[in-house]
Legacy VTK file of the C-alpha trace (Angstrom):
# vtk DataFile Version 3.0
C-alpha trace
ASCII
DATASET POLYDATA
POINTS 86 float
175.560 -159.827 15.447
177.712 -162.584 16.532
179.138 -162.224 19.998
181.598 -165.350 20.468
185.027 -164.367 19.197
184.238 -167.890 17.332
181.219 -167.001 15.674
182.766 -163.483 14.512
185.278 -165.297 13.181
183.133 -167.691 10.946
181.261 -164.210 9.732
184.280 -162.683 8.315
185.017 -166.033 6.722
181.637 -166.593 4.893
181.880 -163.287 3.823
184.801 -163.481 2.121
183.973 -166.932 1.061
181.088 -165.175 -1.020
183.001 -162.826 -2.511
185.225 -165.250 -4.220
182.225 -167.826 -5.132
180.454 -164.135 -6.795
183.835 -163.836 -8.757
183.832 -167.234 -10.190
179.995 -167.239 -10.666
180.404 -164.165 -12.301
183.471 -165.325 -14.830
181.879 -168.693 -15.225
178.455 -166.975 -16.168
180.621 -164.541 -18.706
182.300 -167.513 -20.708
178.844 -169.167 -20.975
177.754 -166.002 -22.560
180.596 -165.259 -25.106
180.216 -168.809 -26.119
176.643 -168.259 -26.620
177.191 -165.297 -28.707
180.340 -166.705 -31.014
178.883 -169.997 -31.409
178.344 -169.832 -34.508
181.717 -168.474 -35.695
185.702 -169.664 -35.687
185.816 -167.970 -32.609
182.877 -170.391 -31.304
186.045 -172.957 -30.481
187.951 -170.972 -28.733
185.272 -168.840 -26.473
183.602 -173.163 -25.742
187.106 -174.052 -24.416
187.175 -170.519 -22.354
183.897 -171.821 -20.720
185.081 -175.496 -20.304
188.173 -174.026 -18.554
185.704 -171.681 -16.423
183.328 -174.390 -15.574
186.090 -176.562 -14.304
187.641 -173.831 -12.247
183.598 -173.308 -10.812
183.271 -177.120 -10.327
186.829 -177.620 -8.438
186.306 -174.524 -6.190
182.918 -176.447 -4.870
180.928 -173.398 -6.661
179.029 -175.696 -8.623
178.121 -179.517 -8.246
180.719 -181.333 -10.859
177.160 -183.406 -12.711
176.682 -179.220 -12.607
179.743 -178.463 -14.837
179.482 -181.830 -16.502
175.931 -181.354 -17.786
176.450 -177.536 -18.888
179.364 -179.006 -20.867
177.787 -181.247 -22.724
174.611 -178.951 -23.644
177.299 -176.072 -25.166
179.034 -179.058 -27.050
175.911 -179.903 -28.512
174.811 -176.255 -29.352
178.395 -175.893 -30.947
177.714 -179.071 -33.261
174.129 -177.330 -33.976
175.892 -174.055 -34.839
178.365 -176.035 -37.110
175.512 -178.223 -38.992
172.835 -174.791 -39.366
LINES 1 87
86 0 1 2 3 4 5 6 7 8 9 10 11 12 13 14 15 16 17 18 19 20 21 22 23 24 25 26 27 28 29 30 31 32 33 34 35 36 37 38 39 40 41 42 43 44 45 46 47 48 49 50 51 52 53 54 55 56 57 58 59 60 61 62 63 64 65 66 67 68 69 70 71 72 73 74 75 76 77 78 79 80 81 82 83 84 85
C-alpha cells in the first residue's frame, strides 16, 4: 500500500479510471455483439451504426487505439456487405 498522500492519491484515481474504461469496454464489446447477431437482418443497419457510435466513444476516451476503432470498423462494414450479398 501506498504511503505518500501522492501515491494514495494516484491509487484512487486508477481505480476509478478502470472502472469507467470496464464500462466502455463492456458497451463497446456489447454493440460488436448485437451487430454480429443482426447482421444479417434490417436491424443489421441500425445495431452497425450502434457499434460505430460505441467504437468512437471507446477510441475518443483513449480506451482503444483510433487504427483500433478504425480497423474494427471496417471489418463489420465488410461482414455487413457479406450478410447483404449471402
Amino acid at each position: 500500500m501506498a504511503n505518500i498522500k501522492s501515491a494514495k492519491k494516484r491509487v484512487l484515481i486508477a481505480v476509478k479510471r478502470t472502472e469507467r474504461n470496464k464500462m466502455v469496454k463492456s458497451s463497446l464489446r456489447t454493440a460488436v455483439r448485437k451487430f454480429t447477431e443482426t447482421a444479417g437482418t434490417e436491424a443489421g443497419v441500425t445495431s452497425l451504426s450502434a457499434a460505430f457510435k460505441a467504437l468512437d466513444i471507446a477510441a475518443t476516451k483513449g480506451v482503444i487505439h483510433k487504427n483500433t476503432a478504425a480497423r474494427k470498423k471496417a471489418r463489420l462494414a465488410k461482414k455487413l456487405v457479406a450478410a447483404a450479398n449471402a
